[in-house]
C-alpha positions as CSV (number, residue, x, y, z in Angstrom):
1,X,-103.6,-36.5,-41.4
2,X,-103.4,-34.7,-45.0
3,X,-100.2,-34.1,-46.9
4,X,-101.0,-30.6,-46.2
5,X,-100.6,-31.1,-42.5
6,X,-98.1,-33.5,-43.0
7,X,-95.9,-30.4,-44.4
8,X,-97.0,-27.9,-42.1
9,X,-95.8,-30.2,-39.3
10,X,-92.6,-31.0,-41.3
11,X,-91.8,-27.1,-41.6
12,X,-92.5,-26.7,-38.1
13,X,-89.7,-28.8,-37.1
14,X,-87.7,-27.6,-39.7
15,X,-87.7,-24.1,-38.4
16,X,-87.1,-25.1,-34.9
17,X,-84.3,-26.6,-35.9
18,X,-82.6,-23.5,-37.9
19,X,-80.6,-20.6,-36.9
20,X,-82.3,-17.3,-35.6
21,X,-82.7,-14.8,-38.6
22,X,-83.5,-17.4,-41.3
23,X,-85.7,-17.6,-44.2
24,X,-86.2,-21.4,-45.2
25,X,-87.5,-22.5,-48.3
26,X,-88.7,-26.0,-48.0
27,X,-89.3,-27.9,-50.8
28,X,-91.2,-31.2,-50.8
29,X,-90.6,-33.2,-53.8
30,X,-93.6,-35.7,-54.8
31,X,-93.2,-38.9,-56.3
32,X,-95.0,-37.7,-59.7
33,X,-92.2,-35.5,-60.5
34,X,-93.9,-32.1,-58.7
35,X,-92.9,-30.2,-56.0
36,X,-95.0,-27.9,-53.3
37,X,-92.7,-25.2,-52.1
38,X,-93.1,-23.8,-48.5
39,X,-92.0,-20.7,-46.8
40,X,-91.2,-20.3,-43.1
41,X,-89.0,-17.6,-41.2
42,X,-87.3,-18.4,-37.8
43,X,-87.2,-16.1,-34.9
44,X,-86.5,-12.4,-36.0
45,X,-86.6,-13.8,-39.5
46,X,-89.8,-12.2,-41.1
47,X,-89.2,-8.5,-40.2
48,X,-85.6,-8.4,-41.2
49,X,-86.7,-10.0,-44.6
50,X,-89.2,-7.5,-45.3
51,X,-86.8,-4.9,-43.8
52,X,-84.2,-6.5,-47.0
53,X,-87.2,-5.9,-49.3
54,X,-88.1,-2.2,-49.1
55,X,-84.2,-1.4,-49.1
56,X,-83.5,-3.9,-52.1
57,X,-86.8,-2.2,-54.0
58,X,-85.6,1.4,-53.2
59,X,-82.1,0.2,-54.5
60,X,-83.3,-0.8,-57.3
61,X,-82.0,-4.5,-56.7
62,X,-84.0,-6.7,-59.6
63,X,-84.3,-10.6,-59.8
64,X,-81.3,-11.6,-61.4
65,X,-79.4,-9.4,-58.1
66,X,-81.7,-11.9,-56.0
67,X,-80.6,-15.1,-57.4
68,X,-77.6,-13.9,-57.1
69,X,-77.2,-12.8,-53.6
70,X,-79.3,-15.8,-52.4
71,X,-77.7,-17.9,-54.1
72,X,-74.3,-16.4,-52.7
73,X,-75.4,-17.3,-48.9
74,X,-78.0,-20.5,-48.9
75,X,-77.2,-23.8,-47.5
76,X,-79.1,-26.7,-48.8
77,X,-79.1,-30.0,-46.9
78,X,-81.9,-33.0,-47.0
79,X,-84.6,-34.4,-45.0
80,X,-85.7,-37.5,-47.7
81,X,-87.6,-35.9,-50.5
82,X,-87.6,-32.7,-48.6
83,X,-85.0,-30.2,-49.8
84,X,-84.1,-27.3,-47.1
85,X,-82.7,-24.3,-48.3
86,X,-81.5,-22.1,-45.7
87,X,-81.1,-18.4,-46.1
88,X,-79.4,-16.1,-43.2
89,X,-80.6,-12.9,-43.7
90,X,-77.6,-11.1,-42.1
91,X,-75.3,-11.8,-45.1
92,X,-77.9,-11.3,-47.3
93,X,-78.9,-7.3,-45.5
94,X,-75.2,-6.9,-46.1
95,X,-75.2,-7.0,-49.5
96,X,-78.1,-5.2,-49.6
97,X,-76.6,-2.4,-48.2
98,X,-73.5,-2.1,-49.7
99,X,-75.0,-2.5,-53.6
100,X,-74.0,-6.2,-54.9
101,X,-74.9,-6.6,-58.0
102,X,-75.5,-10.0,-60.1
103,X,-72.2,-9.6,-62.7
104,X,-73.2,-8.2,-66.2
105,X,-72.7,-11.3,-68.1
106,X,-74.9,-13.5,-65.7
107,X,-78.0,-10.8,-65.9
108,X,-77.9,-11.0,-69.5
109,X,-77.7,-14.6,-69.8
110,X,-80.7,-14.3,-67.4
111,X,-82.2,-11.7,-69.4
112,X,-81.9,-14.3,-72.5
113,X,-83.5,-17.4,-70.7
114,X,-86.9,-14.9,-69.5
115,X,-87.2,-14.3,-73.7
116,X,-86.8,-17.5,-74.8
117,X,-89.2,-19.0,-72.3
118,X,-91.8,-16.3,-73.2
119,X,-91.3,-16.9,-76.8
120,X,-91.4,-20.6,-75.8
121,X,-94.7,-20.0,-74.2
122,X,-96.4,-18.0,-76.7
123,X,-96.0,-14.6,-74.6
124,X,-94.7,-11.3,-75.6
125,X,-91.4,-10.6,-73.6
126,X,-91.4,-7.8,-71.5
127,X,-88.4,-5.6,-71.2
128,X,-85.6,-5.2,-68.6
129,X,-85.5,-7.7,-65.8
130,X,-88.1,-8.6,-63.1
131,X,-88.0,-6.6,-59.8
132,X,-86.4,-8.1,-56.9
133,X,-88.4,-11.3,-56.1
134,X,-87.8,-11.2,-51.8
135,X,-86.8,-12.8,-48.8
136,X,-89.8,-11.7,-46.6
137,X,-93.3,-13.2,-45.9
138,X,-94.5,-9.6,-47.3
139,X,-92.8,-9.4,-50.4
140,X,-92.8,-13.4,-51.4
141,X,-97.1,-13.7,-50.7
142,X,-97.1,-10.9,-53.8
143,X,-98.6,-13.4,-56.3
144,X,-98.5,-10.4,-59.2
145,X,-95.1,-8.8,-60.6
């Protein structure tokens, strides 16, 4: 069996195992120091999380709103190497919808850490903040900003 069927299988249980309306983040961390993030969505899970996206976009919510909400509502626990982060998407729609916003000081503090790695990395910074990353299959498969 491959490590990449050795995850898929691992996620699989995972997301039996979780709440109705999740989005999971499952991260497998290697030995060498890396890590291969996966994705999965249990039941009703995918269409509310793209359903968050288009009203989070249309808000505009941007990425330092989405660490912030997520990070507001996630439960982490631990399989081993394999770190879980849970996200149920009701509390997240809720905020959503009534207009959370990450708090001034922490968007520019984020604001400051996106320059400096730019800088860091030879790249021009780009202005403002990134849009609003996502918390459905739609959204998070994006690979371009």
């Amino acid at each position: 069996m491959t490590t990449t069927a050795i995850e898929l299988a691992a996620v699989a249980s995972i997301a039996a195992d979780a709440e109705p309306e999740t989005w999971l983040q499952i991260n497998f961390h290697k030995p060498c120091g890396g890590v291969t993030i996966r994705y999965a969505w249990t039941n009703g899970g995918a269409d509310l999380g793209d359903r968050i996206d288009l009203l989070a976009l249309a808000a505009p919510l941007d990425a330092a709103d989405w660490i912030h909400i997520t990070s507001e509502h996630v439960q982490t626990s631990h399989r081993g190497r394999i770190e879980i982060q849970a996200h149920p998407l009701r509390p997240i729609l809720a905020d959503v919808q009534a207009g959370v916003r990450c708090p001034t000081d922490r968007n520019e503090f984020l604001l400051r850490v996106i320059d400096l790695a730019a800088t860091e990395t030879g790249q021009t910074p780009r202005p403002g903040m990134p849009r609003w990353i996502g918390v459905g299959p739609t959204l998070l498969a994006r690979r371009t900003p």
